[in-house]
KOLLUM-505026 format. One record per residue (C-alpha): x, y, z. Coordinates in steps of 0.5 Angstrom, whole numbers, plus 2048, in hexadecimal, padded with zeros to 3 digits. Example, Ala and Ser with C-alpha at 12.3 -4.5 7.8 and 13.67 -1.06 7.14 Angstrom:
2
8197F7810;81B7FE80E;
This chain:
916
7F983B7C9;7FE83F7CC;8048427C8;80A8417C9;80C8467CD;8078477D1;80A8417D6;8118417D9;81483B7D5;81B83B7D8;81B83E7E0;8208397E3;8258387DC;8278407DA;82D8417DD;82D84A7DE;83484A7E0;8378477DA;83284A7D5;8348517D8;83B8507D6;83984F7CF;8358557CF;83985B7CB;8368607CF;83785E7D6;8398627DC;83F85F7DF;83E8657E5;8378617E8;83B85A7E5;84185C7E9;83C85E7EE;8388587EE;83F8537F0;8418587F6;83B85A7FA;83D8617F8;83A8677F4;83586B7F3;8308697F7;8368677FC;83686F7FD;82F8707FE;82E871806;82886E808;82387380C;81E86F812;818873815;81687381C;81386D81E;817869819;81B86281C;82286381A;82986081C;82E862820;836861823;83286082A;82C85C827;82585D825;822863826;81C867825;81D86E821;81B874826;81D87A823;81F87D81C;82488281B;827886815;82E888815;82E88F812;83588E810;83588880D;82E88780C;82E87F80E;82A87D814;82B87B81B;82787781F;825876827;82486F828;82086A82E;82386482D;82085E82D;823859832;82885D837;82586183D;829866842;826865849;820862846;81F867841;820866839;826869837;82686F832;82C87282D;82D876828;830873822;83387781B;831874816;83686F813;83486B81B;82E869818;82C864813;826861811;82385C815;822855813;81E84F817;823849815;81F844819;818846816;81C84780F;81F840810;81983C812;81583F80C;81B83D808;81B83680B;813836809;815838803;819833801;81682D804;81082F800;81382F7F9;8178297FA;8108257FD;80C8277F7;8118257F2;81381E7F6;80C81D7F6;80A81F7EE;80D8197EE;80A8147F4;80480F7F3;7FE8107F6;80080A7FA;80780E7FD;8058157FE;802814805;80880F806;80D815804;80981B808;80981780D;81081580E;81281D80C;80E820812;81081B817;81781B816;816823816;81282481C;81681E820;81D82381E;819829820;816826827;80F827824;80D820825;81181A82A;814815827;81281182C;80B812829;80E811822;81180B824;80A808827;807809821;80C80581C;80C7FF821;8067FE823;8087FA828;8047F582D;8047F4834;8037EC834;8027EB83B;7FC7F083B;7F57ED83B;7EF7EF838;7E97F283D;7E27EE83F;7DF7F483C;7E37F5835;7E37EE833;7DC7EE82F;7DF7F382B;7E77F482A;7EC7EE829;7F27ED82D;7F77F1829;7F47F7829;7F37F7830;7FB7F5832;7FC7FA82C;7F97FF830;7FC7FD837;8037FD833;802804831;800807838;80580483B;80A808836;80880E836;80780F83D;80D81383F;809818839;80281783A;801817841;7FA81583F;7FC80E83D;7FE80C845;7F680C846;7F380983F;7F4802840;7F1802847;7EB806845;7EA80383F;7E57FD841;7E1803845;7DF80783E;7DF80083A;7D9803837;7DC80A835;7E1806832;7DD80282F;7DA80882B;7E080B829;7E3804827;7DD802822;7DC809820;7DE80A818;7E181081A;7E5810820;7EA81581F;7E481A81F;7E3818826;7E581A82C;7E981482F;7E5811835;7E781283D;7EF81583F;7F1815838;7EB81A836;7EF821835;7F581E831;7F582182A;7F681E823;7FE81D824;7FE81982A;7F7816829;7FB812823;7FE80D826;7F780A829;7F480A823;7FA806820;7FA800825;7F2802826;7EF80281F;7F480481A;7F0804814;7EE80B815;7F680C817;7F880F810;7F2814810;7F4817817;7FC817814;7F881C80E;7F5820813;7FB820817;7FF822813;7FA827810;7F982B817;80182A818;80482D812;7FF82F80D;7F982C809;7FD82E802;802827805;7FB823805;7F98257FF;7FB8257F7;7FA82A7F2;7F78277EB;7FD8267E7;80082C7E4;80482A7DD;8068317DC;80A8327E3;80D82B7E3;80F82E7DB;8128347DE;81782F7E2;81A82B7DD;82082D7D9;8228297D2;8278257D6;8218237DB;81C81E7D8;81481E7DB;8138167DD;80B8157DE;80980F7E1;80380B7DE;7FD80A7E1;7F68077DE;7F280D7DC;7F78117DB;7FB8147D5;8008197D5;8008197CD;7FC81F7CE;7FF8247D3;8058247CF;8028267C9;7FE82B7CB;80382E7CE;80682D7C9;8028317C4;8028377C9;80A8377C7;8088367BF;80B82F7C1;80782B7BC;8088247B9;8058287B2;80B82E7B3;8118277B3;8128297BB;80E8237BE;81081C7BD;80C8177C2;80E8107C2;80B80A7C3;8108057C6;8117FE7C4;8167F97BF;8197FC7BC;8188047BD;8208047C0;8238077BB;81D80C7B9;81D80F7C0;8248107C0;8238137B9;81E8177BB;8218197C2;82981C7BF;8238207BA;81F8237BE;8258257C3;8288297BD;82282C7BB;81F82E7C2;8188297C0;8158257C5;81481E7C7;8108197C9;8138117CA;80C80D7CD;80D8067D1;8148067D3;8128007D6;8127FB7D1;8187FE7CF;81D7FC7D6;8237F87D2;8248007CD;8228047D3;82A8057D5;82C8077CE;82680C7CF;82980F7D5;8308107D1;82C8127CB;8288187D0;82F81A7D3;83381A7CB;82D81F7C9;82D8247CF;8348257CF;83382B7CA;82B82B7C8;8278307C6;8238327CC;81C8327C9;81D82A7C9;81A8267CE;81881E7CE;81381C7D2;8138147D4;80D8107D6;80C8097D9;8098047DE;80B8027E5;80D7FC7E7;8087F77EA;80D7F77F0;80F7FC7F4;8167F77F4;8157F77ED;8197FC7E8;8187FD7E1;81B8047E0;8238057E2;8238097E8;82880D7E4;82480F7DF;81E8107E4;8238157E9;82581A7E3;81C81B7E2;81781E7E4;81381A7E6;80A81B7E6;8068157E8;7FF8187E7;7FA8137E8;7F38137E7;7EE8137EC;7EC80B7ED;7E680C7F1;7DF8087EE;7DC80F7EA;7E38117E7;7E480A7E5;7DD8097E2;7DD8117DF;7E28107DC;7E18097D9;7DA80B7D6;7DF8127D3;7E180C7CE;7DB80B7CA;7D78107C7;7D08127C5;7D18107BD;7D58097C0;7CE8067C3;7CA80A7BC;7CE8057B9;7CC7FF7BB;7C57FA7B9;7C37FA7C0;7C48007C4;7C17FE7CA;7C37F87CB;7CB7FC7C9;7CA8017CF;7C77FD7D4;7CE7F87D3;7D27FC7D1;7D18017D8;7D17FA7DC;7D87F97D9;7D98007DB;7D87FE7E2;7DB7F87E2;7E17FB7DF;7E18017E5;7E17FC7EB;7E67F77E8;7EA7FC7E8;7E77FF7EF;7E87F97F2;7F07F97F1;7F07FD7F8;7EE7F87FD;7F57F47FC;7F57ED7FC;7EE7ED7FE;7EC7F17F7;7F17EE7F3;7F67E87F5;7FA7EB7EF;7FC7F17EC;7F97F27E5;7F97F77E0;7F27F87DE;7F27FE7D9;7ED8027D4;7F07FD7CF;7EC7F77D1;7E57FB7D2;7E67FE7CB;7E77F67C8;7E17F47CC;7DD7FA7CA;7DE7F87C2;7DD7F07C4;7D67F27C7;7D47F77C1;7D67F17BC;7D37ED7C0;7CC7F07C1;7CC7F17B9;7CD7EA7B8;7C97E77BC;7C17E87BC;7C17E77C5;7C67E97CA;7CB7E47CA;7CD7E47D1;7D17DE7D2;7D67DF7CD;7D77E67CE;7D87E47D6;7DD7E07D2;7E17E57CF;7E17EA7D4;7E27E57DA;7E77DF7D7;7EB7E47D1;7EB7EB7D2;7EB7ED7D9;7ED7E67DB;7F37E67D6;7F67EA7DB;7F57E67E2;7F87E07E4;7F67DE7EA;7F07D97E9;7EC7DC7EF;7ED7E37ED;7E97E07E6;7E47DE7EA;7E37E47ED;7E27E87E5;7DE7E37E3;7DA7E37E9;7D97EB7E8;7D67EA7E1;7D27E47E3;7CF7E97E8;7CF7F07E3;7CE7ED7DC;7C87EA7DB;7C07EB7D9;7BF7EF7E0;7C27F57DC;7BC7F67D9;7B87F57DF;7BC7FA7E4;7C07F67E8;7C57F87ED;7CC7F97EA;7CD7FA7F2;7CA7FD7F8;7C58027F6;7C88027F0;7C38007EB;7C47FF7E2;7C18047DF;7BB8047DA;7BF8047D3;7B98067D0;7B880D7D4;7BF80E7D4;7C38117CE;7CA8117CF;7CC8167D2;7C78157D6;7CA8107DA;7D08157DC;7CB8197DF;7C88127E3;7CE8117E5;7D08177E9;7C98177EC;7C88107EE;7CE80C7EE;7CF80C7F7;7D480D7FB;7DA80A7FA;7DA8037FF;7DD7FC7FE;7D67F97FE;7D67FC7F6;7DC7F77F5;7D97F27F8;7DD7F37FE;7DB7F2806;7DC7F980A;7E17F680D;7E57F6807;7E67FD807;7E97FD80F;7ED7F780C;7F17FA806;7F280180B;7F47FD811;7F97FB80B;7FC801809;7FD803810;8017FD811;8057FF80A;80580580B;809805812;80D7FF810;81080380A;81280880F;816804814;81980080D;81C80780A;81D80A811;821804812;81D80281A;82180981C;81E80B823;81D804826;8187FF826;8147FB82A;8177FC831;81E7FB832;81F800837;824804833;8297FF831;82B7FD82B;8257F9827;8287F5823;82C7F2829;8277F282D;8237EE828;8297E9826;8297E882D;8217E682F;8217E2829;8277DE82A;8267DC831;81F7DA82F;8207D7829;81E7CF829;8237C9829;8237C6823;8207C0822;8237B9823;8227B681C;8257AF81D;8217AE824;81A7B081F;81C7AC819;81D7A681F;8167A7822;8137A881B;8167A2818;81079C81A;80B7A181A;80C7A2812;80979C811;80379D815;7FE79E80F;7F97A3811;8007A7815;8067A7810;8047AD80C;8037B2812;80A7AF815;80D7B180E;8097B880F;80C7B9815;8147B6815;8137BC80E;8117C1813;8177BF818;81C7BF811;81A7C6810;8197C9817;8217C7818;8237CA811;8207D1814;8227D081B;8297CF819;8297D4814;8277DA81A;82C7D681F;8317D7819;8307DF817;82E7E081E;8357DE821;8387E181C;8357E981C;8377E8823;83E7E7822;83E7ED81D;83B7F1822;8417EF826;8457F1821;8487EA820;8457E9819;8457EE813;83D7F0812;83C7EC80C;8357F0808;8317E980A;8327EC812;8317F3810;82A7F180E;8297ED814;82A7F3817;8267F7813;8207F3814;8217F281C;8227FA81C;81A7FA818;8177F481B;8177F0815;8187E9814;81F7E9811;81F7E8809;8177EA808;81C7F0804;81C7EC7FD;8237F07FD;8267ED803;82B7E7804;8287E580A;8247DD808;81F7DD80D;8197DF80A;81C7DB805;81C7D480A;8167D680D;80E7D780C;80A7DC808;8097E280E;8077E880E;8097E9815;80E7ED819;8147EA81C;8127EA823;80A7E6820;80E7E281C;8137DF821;80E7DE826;80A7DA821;8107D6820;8107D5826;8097D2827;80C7CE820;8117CB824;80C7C982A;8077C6825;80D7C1822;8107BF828;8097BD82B;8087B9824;80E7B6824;80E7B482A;8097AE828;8087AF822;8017AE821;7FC7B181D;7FA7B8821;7F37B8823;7F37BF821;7F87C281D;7FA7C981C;7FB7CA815;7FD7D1815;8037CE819;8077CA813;80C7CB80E;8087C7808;8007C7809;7FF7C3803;8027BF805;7FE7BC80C;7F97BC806;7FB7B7802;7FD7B4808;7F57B3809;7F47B1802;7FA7AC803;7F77A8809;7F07A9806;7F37A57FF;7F77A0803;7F079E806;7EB79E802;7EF79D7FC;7EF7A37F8;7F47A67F3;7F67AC7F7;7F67B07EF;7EE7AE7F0;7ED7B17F7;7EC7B97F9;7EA7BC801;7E57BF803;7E47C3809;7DE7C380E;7DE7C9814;7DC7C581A;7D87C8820;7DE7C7824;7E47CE826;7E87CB82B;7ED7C5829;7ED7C2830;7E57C182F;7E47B9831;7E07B982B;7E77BA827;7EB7B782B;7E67AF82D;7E67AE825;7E97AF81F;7E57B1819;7E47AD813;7E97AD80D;7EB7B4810;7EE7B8815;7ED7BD819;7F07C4818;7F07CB81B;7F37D281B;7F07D5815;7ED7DB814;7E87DE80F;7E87E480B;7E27E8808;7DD7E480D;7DC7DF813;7D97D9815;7D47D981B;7D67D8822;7CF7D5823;7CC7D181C;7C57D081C;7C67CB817;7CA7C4819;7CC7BE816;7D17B8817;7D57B6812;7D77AF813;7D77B081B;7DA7B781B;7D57BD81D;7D57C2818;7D17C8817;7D07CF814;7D17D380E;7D57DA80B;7D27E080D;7D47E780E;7D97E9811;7D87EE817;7DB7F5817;7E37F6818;7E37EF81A;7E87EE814;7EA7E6815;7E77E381A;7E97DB81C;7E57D5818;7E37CF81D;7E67C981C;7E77C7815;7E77BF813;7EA7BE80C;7E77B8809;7EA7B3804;7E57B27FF;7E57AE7F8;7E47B37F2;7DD7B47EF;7DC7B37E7;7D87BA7E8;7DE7BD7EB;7E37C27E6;7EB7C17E7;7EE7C87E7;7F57CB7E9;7F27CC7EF;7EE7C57F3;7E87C37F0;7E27C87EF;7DC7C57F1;7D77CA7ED;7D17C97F2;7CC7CE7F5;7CE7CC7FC;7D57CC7FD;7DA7D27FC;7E17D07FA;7E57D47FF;7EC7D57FD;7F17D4803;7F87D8803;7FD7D8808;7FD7E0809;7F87E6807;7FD7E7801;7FA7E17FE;7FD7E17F7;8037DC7F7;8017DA7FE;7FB7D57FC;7FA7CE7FE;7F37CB7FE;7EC7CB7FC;7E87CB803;7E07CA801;7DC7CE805;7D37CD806;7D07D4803;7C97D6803;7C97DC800;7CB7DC7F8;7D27DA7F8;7D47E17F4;7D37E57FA;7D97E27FD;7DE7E27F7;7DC7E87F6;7DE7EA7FD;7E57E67FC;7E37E1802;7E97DD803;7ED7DA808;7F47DB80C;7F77D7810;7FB7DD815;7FA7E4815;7FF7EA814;7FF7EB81C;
């Protein structure tokens, strides 16, 4: 280790001045001088050479001559200035000495101070960002910059934050095999903004259909940022190149911003350094604690001590004290902390967020304690971040007054897995009675740590929560498999699936299909086909453990494992360009959020956007629904038998409606009025703004007062998307209250309570066949029919059932054209899941008829419908938005052919809107 001096311990905390006069052998001429500009060195007279730029009463200019003068022996100069001219010519002068001083460039001095300064505070702000925000951070920082400094339009910016939509545009006949509508009228948006800047625009859309299929190449390539742009647009550069990729293919939008930024400011802005604990130390002081986050995989524990040791700092010497919180560890800690300020010792107070009710007693304890620490002591605190980015577990305070470092570890499949095996050891496999089978296994759960671990980056689509798998469990899996190894003269298969998929990793999922997925990954993984070199994933097969050691498998391992790609986990390629797309989307959307919607948004003509928009939706906003002439027309109907249950569906529909309705009429005319000066702007009419200004549908901030997220549906929609879909709400409602019949075809998507159609359909069905209704569930049959006005749809109504469209599914589709076709009852059915098609994310189901049947003996309850368990039927779960989680609302069944792990493993489910 280094000793202790060999480091600067204290560069930012030694204040010279007042240790100067302290000293008793200060010169007080040189201090004197120091505070006066004046003294010794203030005497000497500065000697330039020929050549030399220097700086004069009449400006710049170049040193021509030198001359001594006898009597004196100072110089004197002839001098070519640089910018003032006779007839012409440059002008010349003959200047003493004290006319010349040195020349300085403020303007290149200021840029590189500038430089300077904004790379110092971007590497410590970005010491402590997660991995997740430092593209988000650099993004913004540069943005701002370069829109300051004229280096990028804003128009340009602008254009990529809103990503807005041309909606009268339609789709070339070329283009529809292979781009949606949105991407198109995205495209046409984008040429119709930047027209003025990019004068190609004005011919783009026109040629488009002309070069279709250069277009085409360049929309299906995997890298279309490495390509040059087809037609007009070839010659644009990466800056102006950006907004196409984001209406176009915004996937690939956040490796273009990398490289942008890279090219535009530095490659040192693009990439991090290894974490330095060294450097960070030499920051802090004894009244600034070092905060570290938590993350799996990673422990701060040893960096602190081996600095530590460089210092002599050492838990054996009394001067390092690392404790663990917990109950009852609040008076020690204090204790520990007012010793070690006197002392001048360190430290370490570990999972703080266990701790949150003490946390303000800490932060009055820490600031107690500087006031008149030793300047060795330091504390250093650690602990884990929130689930939410909303959430907060540590005082805000406490963290400002930090430095905080978020070194996460790296999360790809061979980081992970490397490091999982590092858990064990030659002696651990030696130890148990079958060493073999304790290998092969213990690899597997291995991988199967790694990818559940993985699979958290494909957001909902991974996982549907957030959970907090850690080393933890796969060190208690490992002793229950060595255990059971022992104990046992065969592999006991089922129980070990058991343990690792209901009680070790299970104990932390909550959500029932997210335990089907784990349960499903041991079903496939954990089985006898380790033995016999199976596939843990594509190309990836289970080593021979009687031919390997242990640390053989290390060596496996960076040799065989593939390259990382979403068919490892299970997943569809499309996976990938689903959870990018999402965090281009979050991304530019948290940017619009901290700027506050600062440069306008979608159009607005330089007005002001919250007016404009107050004033758009107002006049557009639907008249309520006359409840008292619905309820009169529902009041015979309601006793029809097969009818009164949808009329309740419908009249709840209506109620709901009119409360959201009056909600927005109400805040709408009040924004208005304290616009006009008329009313005080309360914080509800600040957030009403705020998300008018943004796009958003007003209160999706869980800190905003503004009830209309509150009253209104799940959607992950912006504010003009979802305000359109209110409107075809609306049509729908009217166009069923008008008879208030059963549809011949309902749009699911469109109602406040699906379930509650659903239960409509069991109710009927009950009614008729005399059924308990705790005795009836639904199933689903896809259709061969796509259009709700098709004749078959509208002649005749399906048995116990109905009709329903507008879903989508995720993670695989449904054939146009099924081979396989079947009638149930007199509705035409057919097909069965397969693969999805590249970059078509969620394609549109057929028409879907849900059936009322009578629950069978073999069927199993669960919290979420009855699971069927046969090989043909996968149980699809259906939610309201591609959030899943808390937006669940049935169980569909679905034909499969294939195994139906495929498809939990890809995370097939189905949603009734997209986040367009």
């Amino acid at each position: 280790p280094r000793s202790r001096d060999s480091m600067q311990r204290f560069p930012w905390s030694h204040n010279i001045l007042l240790e100067a006069s302290h000293a008793s052998n200060i010169d007080m001429t040189s201090l004197n001088a120091f505070f006066s500009g004046e003294g010794p060195e203030a005497a000497k007279v500065e000697v330039f050479n020929v050549g030399d730029v220097v700086d004069t009463s009449f400006g710049v200019a170049k040193v021509l001559e030198k001359h001594i003068i006898p009597d004196t022996g100072l110089p004197k100069y002839r001098v070519e200035m640089k910018t003032s001219t006779l007839n012409g010519k440059p002008m010349q002068f003959t200047l003493s000495s004290d006319s010349v001083r040195k020349y300085t460039n403020y303007a290149e001095r200021t840029t590189r101070l500038s430089d300077k300064i904004t790379d110092t505070i971007f590497n410590y702000v970005r010491r402590g960002l997660f991995e997740q925000d430092k593209l988000l951070v650099t993004t913004l920082l540069f943005f701002t910059l370069q829109v300051a400094n004229d280096r990028i339009d804003e128009k340009l910016v602008n254009c990529m934050l809103f990503n807005s939509l041309d909606e009268g545009a339609t789709v070339p006949e070329e283009t529809k095999g292979w781009m949606n509508v949105m991407a198109w009228q995205r495209f046409c948006s984008v040429c119709s903004q930047l027209n003025e800047l990019i004068p190609e625009c004005a011919t783009a859309v026109a040629e488009f259909a002309a070069n279709a299929g250069d277009w085409e190449k360049w929309f299906t390539d995997s890298k279309p940022e490495d390509l040059p742009m087809p037609g007009s647009l070839t010659t644009l550069g990466t800056q102006k190149r950006m907004p196409f990729l984001r209406a176009l293919r915004p996937d690939r939008v956040t490796f273009t911003l990398s490289r942008y930024i890279s090219e535009s400011e530095g490659p040192e802005f693009t990439f991090q350094p290894p974490f330095d604990m060294a450097a960070t130390y030499q920051e802090s002081s004894a009244s600034t604690p070092i905060f570290f986050v938590l993350f799996p995989g990673v422990d701060p524990t040893g960096w602190v001590e081996d600095l530590g040791k460089s210092f002599n700092i050492t838990l054996e010497r009394g001067m390092f004290v690392n404790i663990s919180m917990g109950q009852g560890q609040e008076k020690p800690a204090e204790a520990t902390l007012e010793k070690m300020s006197d002392k001048g010792g360190w430290v370490m107070l570990q999972n703080l967020h266990l701790m949150q009710s003490w946390l303000p007693s800490l932060e009055r304890k820490l600031e107690v304690c500087s006031m008149n620490a030793h300047q060795d002591f330091r504390c250093f605190i650690s602990a884990e971040p929130p689930g939410f980015a909303y959430m907060k577990n540590i005082p805000e305070s406490l963290l400002q007054s930090c430095i905080k470092v978020a070194n996460e570890a790296p999360a790809d499949i061979k980081s992970n897995l490397t490091r999982a095996w590092f858990n064990f050891s030659q002696e651990r496999v030696d130890a148990c009675t079958k060493p073999t089978e304790f290998k092969a296994c213990l690899f597997s759960l291995s991988w199967f740590h790694s990818i559940v671990l993985g699979r958290r980056r494909f957001g909902q689509q991974g996982w549907s929560r957030k959970y907090s798998f850690n080393t933890g469990d796969l060190n208690i899996c490992a002793n229950v498999l060595f255990s059971y190894l022992d104990d046992n003269a065969t592999v006991p298969w089922d129980d070990l699936r058991y343990l690792f998929g209901e009680i070790m990793y299970g104990g932390h999922i909550t959500d029932f299909w997210d335990r089907r997925t784990a349960n499903t990954y041991l079903e496939v993984l954990f089985n006898p086909m380790l033995f016999e070199g199976g596939e843990l994933a594509p190309k990836f097969k289970s080593p021979d453990p009687t031919k390997l050691e242990f640390a053989d498998y290390l060596n496996y391992i960076e040799s065989s494992l593939p390259v990382e790609a979403p068919p490892q986990f299970g997943l569809h390629p499309n996976a990938e360009i689903g959870y990018l797309t999402m965090g281009t989307t979050e991304l530019f959307t948290s940017i619009v959020n901290i700027s506050g919607g600062a440069g306008g948004g979608e159009g607005g003509g330089g007005s002001d956007p919250v007016k404009a928009t107050m004033e758009d939706l107002t006049e557009r906003l639907p008249e309520n629904f006359v409840m008292v002439l619905v309820n009169e027309k529902a009041k015979p109907l309601l006793e029809i038998l097969e009818l009164g249950p949808f009329v309740v569906v419908a009249l709840q529909e209506c109620s709901r409606m009119n409360v959201l309705l009056s909600e927005m009429r109400r805040t709408l005319v009040e924004l208005d009025k304290g616009l006009k000066g008329q009313l005080n702007m309360s914080d509800a009419m600040e957030d009403l703004s705020i998300a008018f200004r943004i796009n958003q549908w007003p209160g999706r901030n869980p800190f905003a007062q503004c009830a209309w997220e509150k009253l209104a549906w799940f959607s992950l929609k912006t504010l003009s998307s979802q305000f359109s879909d209110l409107l075809k709400r609306v049509a729908m409602l009217v166009e069923w209250t008008d008879t208030l019949q059963r549809p011949e075809c309902l749009w699911l998507p469109g109602l406040f309570n699906p379930t509650a159609y659903l239960t409509a359909v069991m109710q009927v069905t009950g009614r008729i066949t005399g059924e308990a209704l705790d005795k009836t569930t639904t199933e689903t049959h896809v259709t061969v029919m796509r259009n709700p006005k098709d004749e078959r749809v509208t002649s005749q109504q399906p048995e116990n059932g109905v009709y329903v469209h507008g879903l989508y599914i995720e993670g695989a589709r449904w054939p146009e054209e099924p081979e396989d076709t079947y009638d149930v009852g007199h509705t035409p059915c057919g097909g069965n899941l397969v693969d999805s098609r590249l970059k078509e994310l969620l394609p549109l189901m057929p028409i879907m008829y849900v059936k009322a049947v009578v629950v069978q003996d073999s069927w199993e309850a669960s919290a979420v419908g009855y699971m069927r368990y046969t090989a043909d039927i996968y149980e699809c779960p259906v939610y309201v938005t591609q959030f899943r989680g808390p937006t669940y609302i049935f169980l569909a069944t679905l034909r499969v052919i294939e195994d139906k792990s495929k498809w939990t493993l890809t995370g097939t489910a189905i949603v009734l809107q997209t986040a367009d």
